[in-house]
N, C-alpha and C positions, 0 to 999 in steps of 0.2 A: 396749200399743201395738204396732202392727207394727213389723215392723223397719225399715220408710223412715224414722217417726217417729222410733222411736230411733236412727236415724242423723240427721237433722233436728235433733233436742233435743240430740244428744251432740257431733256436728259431726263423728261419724267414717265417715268412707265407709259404705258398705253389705259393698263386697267386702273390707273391711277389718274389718270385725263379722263376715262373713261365716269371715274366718281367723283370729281369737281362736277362734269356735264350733270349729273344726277342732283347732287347737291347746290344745281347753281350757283356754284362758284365762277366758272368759267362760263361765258355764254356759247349758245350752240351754233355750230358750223354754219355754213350756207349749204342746206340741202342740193346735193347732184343725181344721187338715186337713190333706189329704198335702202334704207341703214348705210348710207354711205352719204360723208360731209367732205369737204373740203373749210381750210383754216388758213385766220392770214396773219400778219404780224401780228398784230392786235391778241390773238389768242396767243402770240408766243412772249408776249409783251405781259400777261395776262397770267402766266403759269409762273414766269419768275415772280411776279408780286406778291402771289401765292406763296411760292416755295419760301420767302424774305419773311412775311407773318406767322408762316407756323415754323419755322425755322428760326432765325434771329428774332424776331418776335415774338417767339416760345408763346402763339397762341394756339389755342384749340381751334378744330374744324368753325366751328360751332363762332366761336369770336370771330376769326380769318372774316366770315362770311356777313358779320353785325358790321364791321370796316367796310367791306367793297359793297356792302349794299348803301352804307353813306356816300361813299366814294363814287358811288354810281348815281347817286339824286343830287343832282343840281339847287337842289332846295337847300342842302346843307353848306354854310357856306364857309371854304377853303381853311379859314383861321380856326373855323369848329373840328376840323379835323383828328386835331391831337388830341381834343380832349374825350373823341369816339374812340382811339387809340386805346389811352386810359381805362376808358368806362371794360371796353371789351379786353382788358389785360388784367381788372376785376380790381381795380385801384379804390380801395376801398379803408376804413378805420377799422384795424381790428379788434375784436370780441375782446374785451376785457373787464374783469368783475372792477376793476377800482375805476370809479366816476372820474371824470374829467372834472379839472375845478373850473366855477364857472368864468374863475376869470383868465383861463386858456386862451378860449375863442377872442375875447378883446385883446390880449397879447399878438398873437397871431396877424387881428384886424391892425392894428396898432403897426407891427412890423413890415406888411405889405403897404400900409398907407406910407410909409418913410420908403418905400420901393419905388411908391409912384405907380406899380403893376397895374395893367390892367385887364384884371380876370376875373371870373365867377363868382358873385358874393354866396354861393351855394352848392361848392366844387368838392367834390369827397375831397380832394390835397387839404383844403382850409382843415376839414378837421382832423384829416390824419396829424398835420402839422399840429394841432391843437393838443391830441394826445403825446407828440414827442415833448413837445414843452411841457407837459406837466411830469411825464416820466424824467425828463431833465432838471426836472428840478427849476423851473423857471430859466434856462439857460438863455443868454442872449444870442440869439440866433442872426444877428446882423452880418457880422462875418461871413457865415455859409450864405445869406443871401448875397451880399457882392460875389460871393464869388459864383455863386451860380448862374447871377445877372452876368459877369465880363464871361464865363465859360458858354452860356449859349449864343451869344452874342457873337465866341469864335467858331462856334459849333456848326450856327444858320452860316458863316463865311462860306462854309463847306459845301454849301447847297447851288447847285446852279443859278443860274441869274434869271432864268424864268420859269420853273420847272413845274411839269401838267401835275396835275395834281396826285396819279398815280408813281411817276417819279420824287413826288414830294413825300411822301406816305414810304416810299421803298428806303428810301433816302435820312428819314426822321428814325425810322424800326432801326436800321444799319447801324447810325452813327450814336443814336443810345444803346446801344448793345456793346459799340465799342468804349465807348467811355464806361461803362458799367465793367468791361475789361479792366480797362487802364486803371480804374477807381480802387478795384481790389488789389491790384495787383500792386500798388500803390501804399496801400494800406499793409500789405502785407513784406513790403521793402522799410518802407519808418518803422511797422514794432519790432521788426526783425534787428535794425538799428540800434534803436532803444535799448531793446532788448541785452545788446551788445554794450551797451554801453555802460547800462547799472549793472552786467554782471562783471565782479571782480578779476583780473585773469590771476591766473597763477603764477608764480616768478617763476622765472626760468632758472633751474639750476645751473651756476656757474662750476665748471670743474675747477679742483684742486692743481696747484701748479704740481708739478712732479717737482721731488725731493731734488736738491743741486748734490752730484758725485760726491762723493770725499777725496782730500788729497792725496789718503793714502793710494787710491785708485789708480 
């Protein structure tokens, strides 16, 4: 297809296709003549994945393109992908003057080893987690990890039964986007609740019966 078409079929501009080609994001056409390409599914396969990362994604140009360049090396392999996700979404411990105690980190160690998990002994999560536990106060975090363990567990259900790897990346961005939905919105129906519930209502005034006639009446 030319490129009006796959603008047409993809819904994304032309000078907007035009600057993924620049930015290699998008790979380029198969040349037909000077400045003119033709494109095939693959490129229309290629701008939605796009549109999904800096869209539901909420990544920048700049990240979009740190993913599909993993996403494009075979060296990288499948399971590594979410955590290129991460990296390029800037998942990071933030800047804080009060030190981590040091005995965070082995909290932290301590509660993934009872997960069983098997991931990164050197993943920014460990230490962002590391400062939530200590801003918590040592809170026990078992809890949120079950439920995190049985919620991704329905989450991958969601996922096709063998899906390429750019289906799998379009498919991971979506579906934590929308649990990140559902999460607030969640949050925001219990304190509303809550809310409801410690506050006192008002009694309802009952009216006065009306006076009974007199006999003289």
């Amino acid at each position: 297809m030319r490129i009006s078409e796959l603008s047409r079929r993809s819904g994304v501009p032309v000078p907007t296709i035009k600057f993924y080609l620049r930015e290699r994001l998008l790979p380029p056409g198969t040349p037909t003549a000077r400045n003119q390409a033709v494109y095939g599914h693959a490129h229309l396969a290629r701008l939605r994945l796009i549109r999904v990362l800096t869209g539901m994604g909420q990544l920048s140009i700049a990240a979009a393109g740190e993913v599909l360049q993993a996403l494009d090396n075979p060296a990288v392999p499948t399971a590594e992908l979410y955590g290129v996700l991460g990296r390029a979404r800037g998942v990071r411990p933030p800047a804080t003057e009060t030190p981590t105690p040091a005995t965070a980190p082995a909290e932290v160690d301590a509660l993934l080893d009872r997960c069983g998990w098997q991931v990164k002994p050197d993943g920014p999560e460990r230490e962002l987690l590391a400062h939530a536990v200590a801003l918590l106060d040592g809170a026990d975090l078992a809890v949120l990890a079950d439920t995190a363990e049985r919620l991704v567990a329905r989450q991958l259900e969601l996922l096709p039964a063998e899906p390429g790897r750019a289906t799998l990346m379009a498919r991971l961005v979506t579906l934590d986007a929308a649990f990140d939905a559902l999460r607030r919105l969640a949050v925001e129906h219990h304190l509303s609740t809550r809310s409801e519930r410690a506050t006192p209502r008002e009694p309802v005034p009952v009216p006065s019966p009306a006076p009974a006639p007199s006999a003289a009446a």
